[in-house]
N, C-alpha and C positions, 0 to 999 in steps of 0.2 A: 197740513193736518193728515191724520189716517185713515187710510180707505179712500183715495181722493182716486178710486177709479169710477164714481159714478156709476150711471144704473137706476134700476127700481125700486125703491127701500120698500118692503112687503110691507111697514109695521110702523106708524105715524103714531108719535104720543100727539094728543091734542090736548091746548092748554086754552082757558078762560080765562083774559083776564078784565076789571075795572074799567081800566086804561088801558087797552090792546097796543097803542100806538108808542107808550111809554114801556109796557114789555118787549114791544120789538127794538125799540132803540135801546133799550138793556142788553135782552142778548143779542145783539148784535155790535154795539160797541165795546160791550162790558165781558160780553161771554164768547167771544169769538164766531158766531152766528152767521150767515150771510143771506139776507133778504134777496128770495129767489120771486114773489111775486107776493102782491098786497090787492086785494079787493077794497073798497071802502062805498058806504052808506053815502048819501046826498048831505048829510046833515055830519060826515068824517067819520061815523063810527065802522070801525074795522070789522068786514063783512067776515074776511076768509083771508089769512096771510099763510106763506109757506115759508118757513125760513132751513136753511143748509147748514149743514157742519159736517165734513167729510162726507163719507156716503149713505150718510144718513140725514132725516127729517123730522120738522116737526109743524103740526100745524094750530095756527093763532085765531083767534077770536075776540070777541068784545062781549061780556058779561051782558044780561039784560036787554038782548036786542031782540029775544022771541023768536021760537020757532019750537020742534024738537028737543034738537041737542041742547039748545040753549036751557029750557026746562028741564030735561034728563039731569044736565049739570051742575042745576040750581043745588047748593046746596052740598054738592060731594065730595067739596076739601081737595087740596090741592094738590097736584100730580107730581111725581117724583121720575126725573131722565137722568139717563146715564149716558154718556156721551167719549167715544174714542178722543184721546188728542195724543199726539207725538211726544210733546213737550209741556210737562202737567205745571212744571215751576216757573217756566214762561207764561203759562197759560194763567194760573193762580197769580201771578205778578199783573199779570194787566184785568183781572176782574179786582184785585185790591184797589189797584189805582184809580177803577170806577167807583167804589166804594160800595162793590158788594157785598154783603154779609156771610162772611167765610164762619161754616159750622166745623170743618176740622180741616188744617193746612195740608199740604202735598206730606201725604202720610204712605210707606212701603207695607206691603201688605202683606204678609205669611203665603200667599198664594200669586207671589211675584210681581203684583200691580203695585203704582204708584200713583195714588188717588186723593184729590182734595174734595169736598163737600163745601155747597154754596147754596143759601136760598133766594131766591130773585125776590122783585118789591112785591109781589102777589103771596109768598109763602109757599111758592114751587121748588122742592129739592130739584138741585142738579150737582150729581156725581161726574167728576171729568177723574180718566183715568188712564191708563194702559193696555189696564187685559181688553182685549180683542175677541170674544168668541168667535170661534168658527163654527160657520152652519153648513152641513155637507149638504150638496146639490139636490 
């Protein structure tokens, strides 16, 4: 995948879902994801997971389990990531095969990317794509 030099990603989207345990095994069999570490409740509900895709992150929860964030979140509609990958048509081929719910196929963009759009089983956009911004030091 791109960017697979690791490091510190400054910038975590964090996602809530229902079934935290059925988003993680989404993106990560479906979306190319790779579960870097899973917290879990007494009772399995998913305290706090971190999942990997290049060198970037994102982090997991479980809807309704009270606290803060989880109140902040109640209610604020679902979060939209955009994610580097090398290979969008490879990448778009094995989320079909989970039976993702593809919003527009590996589509060339005016501004050089090759980007598909997919919503996970929560109603989370996630863009996989090309362009790579650069952020100077």
């Amino acid at each position: 995948m791109a960017g697979t030099e690791g490091g510190r990603p400054s910038i975590f989207p964090t996602v809530l879902y229902a079934d935290a345990k059925a988003g993680v095994r989404q993106l990560t069999e479906a979306l190319g994801f790779t579960e870097l570490t899973m917290y879990e409740g007494e009772d399995g509900t998913v305290l706090h997971a971190e999942l990997t895709q290049g060198n970037g992150a994102i982090m997991v929860g479980s809807k309704g389990r009270g606290g803060v964030f989880d109140t902040a979140m109640k209610g604020a509609g679902p979060a939209g990531v955009y994610v580097v990958v090398d290979d969008v048509d490879a990448h778009h081929r094995r989320a079909v095969e989970h039976g993702v719910e593809i919003l527009m196929p590996p589509t060339d963009q005016d501004y050089g990317s090759r980007d598909y759009l997919a919503r996970d089983a929560e109603g989370n956009i996630c863009s996989f794509g090309t362009y790579a911004p650069e952020i100077a030091a």
